[in-house]
Every structure is written in structure tokens, then in C-alpha cells.
N, CA and C atoms as a LAMMPS dump frame, in Angstrom:
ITEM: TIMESTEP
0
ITEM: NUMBER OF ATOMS
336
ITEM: BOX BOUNDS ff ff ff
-5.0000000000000000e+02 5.0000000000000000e+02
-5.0000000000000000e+02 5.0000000000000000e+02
-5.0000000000000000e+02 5.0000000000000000e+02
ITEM: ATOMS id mol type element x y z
1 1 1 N -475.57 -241.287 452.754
2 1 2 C -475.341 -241.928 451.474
3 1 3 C -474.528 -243.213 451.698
4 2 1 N -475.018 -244.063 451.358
5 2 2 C -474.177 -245.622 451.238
6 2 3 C -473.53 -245.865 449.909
7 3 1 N -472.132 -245.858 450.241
8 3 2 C -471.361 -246.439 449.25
9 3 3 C -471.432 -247.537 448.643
10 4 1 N -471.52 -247.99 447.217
11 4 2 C -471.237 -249.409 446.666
12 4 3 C -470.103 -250.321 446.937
13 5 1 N -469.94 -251.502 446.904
14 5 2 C -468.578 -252.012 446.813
15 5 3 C -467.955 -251.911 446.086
16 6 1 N -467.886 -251.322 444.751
17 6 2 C -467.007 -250.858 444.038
18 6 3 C -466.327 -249.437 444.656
19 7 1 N -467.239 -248.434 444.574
20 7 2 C -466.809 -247.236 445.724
21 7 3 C -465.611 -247.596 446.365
22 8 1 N -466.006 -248.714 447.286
23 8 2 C -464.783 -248.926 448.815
24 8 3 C -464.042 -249.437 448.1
25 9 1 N -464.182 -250.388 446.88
26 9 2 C -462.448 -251.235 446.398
27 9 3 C -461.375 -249.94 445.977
28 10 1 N -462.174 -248.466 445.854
29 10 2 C -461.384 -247.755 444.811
30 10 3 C -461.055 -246.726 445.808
31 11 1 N -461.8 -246.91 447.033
32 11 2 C -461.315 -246.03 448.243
33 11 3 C -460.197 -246.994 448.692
34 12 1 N -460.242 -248.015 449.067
35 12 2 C -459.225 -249.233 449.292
36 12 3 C -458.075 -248.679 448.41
37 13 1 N -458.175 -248.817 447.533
38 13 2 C -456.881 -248.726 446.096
39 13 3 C -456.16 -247.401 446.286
40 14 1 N -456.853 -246.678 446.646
41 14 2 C -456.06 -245.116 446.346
42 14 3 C -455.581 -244.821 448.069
43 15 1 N -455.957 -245.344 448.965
44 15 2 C -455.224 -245.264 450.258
45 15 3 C -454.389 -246.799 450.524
46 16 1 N -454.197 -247.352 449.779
47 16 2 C -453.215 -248.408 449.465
48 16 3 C -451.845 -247.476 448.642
49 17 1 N -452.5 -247.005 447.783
50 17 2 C -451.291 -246.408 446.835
51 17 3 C -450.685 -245.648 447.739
52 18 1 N -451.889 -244.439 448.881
53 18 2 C -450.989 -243.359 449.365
54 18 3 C -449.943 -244.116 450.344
55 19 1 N -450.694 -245.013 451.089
56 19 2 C -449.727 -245.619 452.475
57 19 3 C -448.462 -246.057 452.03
58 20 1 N -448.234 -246.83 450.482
59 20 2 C -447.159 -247.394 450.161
60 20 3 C -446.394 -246.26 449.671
61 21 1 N -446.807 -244.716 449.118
62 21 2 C -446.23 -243.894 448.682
63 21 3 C -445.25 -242.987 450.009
64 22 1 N -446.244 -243.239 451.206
65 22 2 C -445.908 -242.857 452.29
66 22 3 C -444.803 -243.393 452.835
67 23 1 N -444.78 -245.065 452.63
68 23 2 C -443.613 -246.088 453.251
69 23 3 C -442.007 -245.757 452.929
70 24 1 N -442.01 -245.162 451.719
71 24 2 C -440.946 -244.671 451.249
72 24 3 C -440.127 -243.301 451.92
73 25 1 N -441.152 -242.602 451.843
74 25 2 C -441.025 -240.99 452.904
75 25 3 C -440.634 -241.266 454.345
76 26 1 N -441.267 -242.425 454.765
77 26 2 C -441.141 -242.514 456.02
78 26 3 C -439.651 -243.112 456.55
79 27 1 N -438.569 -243.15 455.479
80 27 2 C -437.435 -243.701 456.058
81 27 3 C -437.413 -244.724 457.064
82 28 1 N -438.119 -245.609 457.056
83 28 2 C -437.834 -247.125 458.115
84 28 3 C -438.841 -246.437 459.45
85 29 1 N -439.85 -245.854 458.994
86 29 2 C -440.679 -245.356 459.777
87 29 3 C -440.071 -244.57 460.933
88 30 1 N -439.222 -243.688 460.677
89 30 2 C -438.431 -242.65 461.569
90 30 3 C -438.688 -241.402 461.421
91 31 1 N -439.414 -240.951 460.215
92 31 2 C -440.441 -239.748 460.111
93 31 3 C -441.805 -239.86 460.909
94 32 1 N -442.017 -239.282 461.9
95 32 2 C -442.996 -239.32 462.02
96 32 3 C -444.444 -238.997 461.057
97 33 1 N -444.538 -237.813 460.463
98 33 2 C -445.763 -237.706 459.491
99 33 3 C -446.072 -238.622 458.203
100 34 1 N -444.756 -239.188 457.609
101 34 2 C -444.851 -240.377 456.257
102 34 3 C -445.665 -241.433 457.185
103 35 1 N -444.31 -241.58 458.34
104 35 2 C -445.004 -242.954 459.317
105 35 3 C -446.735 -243.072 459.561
106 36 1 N -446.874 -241.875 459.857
107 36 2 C -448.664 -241.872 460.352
108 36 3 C -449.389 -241.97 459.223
109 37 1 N -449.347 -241.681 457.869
110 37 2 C -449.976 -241.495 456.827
111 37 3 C -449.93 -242.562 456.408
112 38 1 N -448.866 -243.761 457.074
113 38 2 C -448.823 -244.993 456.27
114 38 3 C -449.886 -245.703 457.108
115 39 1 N -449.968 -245.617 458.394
116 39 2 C -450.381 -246.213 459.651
117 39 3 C -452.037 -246.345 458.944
118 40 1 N -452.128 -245.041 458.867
119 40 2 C -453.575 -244.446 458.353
120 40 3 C -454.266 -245.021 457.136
121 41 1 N -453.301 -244.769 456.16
122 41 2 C -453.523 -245.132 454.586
123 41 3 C -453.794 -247.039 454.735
124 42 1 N -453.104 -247.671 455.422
125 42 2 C -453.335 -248.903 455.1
126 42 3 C -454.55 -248.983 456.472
127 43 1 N -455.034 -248.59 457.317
128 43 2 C -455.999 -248.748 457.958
129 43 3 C -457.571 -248.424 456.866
130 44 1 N -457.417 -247.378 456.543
131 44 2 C -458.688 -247.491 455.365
132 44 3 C -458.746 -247.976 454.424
133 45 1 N -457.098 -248.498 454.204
134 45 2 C -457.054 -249.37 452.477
135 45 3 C -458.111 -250.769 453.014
136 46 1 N -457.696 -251.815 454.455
137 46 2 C -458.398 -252.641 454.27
138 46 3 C -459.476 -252.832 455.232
139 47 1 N -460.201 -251.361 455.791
140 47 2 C -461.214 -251.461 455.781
141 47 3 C -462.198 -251.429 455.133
142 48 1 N -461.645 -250.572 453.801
143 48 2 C -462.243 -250.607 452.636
144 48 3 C -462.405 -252.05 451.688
145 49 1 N -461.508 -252.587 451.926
146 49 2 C -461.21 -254.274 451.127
147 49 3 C -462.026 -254.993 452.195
148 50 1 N -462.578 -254.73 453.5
149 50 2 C -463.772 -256.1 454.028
150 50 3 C -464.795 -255.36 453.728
151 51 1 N -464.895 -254.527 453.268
152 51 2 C -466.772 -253.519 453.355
153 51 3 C -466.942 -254.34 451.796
154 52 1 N -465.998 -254.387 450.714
155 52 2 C -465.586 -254.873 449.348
156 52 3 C -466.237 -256.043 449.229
157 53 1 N -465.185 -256.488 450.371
158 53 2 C -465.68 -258.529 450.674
159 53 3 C -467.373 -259.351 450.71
160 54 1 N -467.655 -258.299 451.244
161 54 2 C -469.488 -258.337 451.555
162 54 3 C -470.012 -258.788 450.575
163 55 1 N -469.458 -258.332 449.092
164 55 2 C -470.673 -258.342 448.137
165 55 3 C -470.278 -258.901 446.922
166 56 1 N -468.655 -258.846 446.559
167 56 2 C -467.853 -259.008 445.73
168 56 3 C -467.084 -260.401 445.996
169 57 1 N -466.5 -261.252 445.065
170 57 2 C -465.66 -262.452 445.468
171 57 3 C -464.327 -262.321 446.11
172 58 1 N -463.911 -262.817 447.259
173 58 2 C -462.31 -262.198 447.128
174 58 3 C -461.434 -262.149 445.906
175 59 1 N -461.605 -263.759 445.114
176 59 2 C -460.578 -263.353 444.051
177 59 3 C -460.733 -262.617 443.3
178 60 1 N -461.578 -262.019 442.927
179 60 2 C -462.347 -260.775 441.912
180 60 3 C -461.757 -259.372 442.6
181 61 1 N -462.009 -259.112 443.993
182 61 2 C -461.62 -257.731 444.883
183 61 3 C -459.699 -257.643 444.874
184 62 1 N -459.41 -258.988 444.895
185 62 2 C -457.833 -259.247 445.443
186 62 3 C -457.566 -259.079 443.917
187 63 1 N -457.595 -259.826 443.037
188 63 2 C -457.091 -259.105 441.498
189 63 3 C -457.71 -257.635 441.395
190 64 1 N -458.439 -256.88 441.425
191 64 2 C -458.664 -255.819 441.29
192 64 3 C -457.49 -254.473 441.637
193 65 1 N -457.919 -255.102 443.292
194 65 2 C -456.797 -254.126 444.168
195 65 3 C -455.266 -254.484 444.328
196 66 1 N -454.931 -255.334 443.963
197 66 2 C -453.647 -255.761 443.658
198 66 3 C -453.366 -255.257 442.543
199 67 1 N -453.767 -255.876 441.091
200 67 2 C -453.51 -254.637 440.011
201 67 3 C -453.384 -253.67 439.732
202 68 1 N -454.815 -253.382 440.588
203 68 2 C -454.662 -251.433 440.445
204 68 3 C -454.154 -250.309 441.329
205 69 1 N -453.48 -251.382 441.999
206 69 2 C -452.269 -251.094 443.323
207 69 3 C -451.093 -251.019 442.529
208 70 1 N -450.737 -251.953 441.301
209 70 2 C -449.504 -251.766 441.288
210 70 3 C -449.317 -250.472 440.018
211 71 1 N -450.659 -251.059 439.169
212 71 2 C -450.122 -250.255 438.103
213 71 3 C -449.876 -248.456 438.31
214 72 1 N -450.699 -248.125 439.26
215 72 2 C -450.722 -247.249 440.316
216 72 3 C -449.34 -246.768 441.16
217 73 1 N -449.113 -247.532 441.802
218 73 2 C -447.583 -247.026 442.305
219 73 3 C -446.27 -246.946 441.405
220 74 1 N -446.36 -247.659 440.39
221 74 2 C -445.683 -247.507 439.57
222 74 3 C -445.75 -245.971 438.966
223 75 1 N -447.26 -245.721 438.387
224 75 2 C -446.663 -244.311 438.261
225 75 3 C -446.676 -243.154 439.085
226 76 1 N -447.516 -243.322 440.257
227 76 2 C -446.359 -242.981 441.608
228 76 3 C -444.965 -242.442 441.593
229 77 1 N -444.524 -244.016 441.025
230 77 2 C -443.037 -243.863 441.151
231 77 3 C -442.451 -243.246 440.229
232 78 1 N -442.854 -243.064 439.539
233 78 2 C -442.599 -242.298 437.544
234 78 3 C -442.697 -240.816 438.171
235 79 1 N -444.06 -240.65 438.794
236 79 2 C -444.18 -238.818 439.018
237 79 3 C -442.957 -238.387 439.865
238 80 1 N -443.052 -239.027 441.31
239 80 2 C -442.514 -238.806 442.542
240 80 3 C -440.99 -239.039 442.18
241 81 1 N -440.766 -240.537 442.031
242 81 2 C -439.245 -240.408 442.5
243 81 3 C -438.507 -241.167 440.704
244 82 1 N -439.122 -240.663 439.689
245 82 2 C -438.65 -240.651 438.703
246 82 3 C -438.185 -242.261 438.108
247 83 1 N -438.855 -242.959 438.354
248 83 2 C -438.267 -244.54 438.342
249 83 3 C -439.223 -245.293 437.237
250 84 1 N -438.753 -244.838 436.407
251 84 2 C -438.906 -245.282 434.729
252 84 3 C -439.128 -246.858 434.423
253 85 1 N -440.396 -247.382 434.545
254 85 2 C -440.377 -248.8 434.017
255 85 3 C -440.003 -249.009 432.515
256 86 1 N -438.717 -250.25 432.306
257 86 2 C -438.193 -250.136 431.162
258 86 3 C -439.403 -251.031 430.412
259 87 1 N -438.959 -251.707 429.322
260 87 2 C -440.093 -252.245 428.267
261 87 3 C -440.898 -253.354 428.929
262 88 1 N -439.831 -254.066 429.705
263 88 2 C -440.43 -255.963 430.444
264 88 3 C -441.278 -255.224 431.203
265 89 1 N -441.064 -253.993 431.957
266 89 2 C -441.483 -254.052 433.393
267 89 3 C -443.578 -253.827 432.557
268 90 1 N -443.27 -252.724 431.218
269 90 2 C -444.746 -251.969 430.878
270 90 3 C -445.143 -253.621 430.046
271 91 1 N -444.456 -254.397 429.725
272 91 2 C -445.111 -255.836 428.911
273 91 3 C -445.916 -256.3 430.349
274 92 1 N -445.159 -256.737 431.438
275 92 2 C -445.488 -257.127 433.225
276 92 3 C -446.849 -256.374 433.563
277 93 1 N -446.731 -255.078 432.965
278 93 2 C -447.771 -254.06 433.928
279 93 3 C -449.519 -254.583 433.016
280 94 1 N -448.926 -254.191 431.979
281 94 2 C -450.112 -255.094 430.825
282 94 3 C -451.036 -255.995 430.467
283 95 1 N -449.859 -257.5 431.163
284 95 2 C -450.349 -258.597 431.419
285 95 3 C -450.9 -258.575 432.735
286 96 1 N -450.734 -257.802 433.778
287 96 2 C -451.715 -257.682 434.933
288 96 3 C -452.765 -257.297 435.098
289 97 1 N -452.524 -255.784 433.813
290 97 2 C -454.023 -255.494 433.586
291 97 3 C -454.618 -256.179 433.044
292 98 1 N -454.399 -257.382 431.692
293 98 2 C -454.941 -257.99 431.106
294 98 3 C -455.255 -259.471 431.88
295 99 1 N -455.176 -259.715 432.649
296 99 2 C -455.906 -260.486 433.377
297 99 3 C -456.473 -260.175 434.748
298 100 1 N -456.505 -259.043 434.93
299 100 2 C -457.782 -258.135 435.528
300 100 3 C -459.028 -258.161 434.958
301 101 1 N -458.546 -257.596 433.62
302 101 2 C -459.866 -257.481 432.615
303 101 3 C -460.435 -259.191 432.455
304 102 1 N -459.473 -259.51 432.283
305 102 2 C -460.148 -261.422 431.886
306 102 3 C -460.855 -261.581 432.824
307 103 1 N -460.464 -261.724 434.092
308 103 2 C -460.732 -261.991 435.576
309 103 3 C -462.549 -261.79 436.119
310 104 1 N -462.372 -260.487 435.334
311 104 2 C -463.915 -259.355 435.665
312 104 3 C -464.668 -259.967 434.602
313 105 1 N -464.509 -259.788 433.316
314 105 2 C -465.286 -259.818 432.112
315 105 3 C -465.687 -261.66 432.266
316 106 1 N -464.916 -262.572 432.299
317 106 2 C -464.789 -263.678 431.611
318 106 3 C -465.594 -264.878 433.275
319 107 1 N -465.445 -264.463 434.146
320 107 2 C -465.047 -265.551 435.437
321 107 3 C -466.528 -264.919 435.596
322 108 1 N -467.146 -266.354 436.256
323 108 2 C -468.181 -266.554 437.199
324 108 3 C -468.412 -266.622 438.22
325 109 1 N -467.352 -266.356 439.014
326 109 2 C -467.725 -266.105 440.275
327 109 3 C -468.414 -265.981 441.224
328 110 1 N -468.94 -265.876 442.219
329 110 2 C -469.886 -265.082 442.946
330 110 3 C -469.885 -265.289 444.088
331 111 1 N -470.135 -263.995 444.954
332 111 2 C -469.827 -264.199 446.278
333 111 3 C -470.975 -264.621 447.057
334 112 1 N -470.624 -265.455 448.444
335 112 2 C -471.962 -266.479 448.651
336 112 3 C -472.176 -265.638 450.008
């Protein structure tokens, strides 16, 4: 079965989230198992982001996975280590998504 490039941006995104969720665990990379999971997690995050590249524009893939990287670790950080975005931070998170959505819906792009 061959994956789409959407597929890999969202395989990209969710082993982006784990590796950075990992970076934290890993104490300055002195755990070994956080350490490897980070090693790992960002090895398929951007092998997944050039399989992406193929078909998709970068700036279209790079707003995607950047957004949905952050809005993502953020609540990460809400489940895991309890770190409450106050009002600016969810206005911040909003306007990222909302020019995600612009980005996709509105832009012509196309990858050559």
C-alpha cells in the first residue's frame, strides 16, 4: 500500500510531537530511552516531511507541520506536564491555525 502525502505530513506531525514530547523526558539527553525515542521520533518526523515534499509545496507542508506541531504539543503539555496556555497563548494558538487554514484554502501554490 502506498501512502499519500498527506498520510506522511501526519506521520511527520505525530512523530514530531512524540520526539519533542520525548526531549523533555530525556533530561539533556541523559536518559537513555526518552533520548532514543527522540533520536527516532525526529528521524521519521523528517523522513516523512521529504516523502511530503514530492508532491506538496514546502510552504504549504512547513505551515502545516509547524502548526500542527505546535498546537499539538501544547496539549501535550496540558495532558503530560499540566502547563495551561493562558488566554494570549489560545488567541497565538488560533491565529496559527487560522492561517493554516488561509494558507491551504486561499494560496495557489504548487509544487513543480
Amino acid at each position: 500500500m502506498r501512502l499519500s502525502a498527506y498520510a506522511w505530513l501526519a506521520i511527520a506531525i505525530l512523530a514530531e510531537v512524540v520526539a519533542t514530547s520525548a526531549l523533555r523526558a530525556s533530561n539533556g539527553f541523559t536518559r537513555l530511552v526518552p533520548s532514543a525515542i527522540v533520536v527516532v521520533g525526529y528521524a521519521i518526523a523528517f523522513y516523512g516531511l521529504s516523502l511530503t515534499l514530492k508532491s506538496i509545496p514546502v510552504g504549504i507542508v512547513y505551515a502545516i507541520w509547524s502548526g500542527a506541531g505546535i498546537v499539538l504539543i501544547t496539549l501535550v503539555a496540558l495532558a503530560l506536564y499540566r502547563q495551561v496556555p493562558d488566554a494570549a497563548a489560545v488567541v497565538g494558538l488560533g491565529l496559527i491555525v487560522a492561517g493554516v487554514v488561509v494558507l491551504n484554502v486561499f494560496s495557489k501554490m504548487e509544487a513543480h
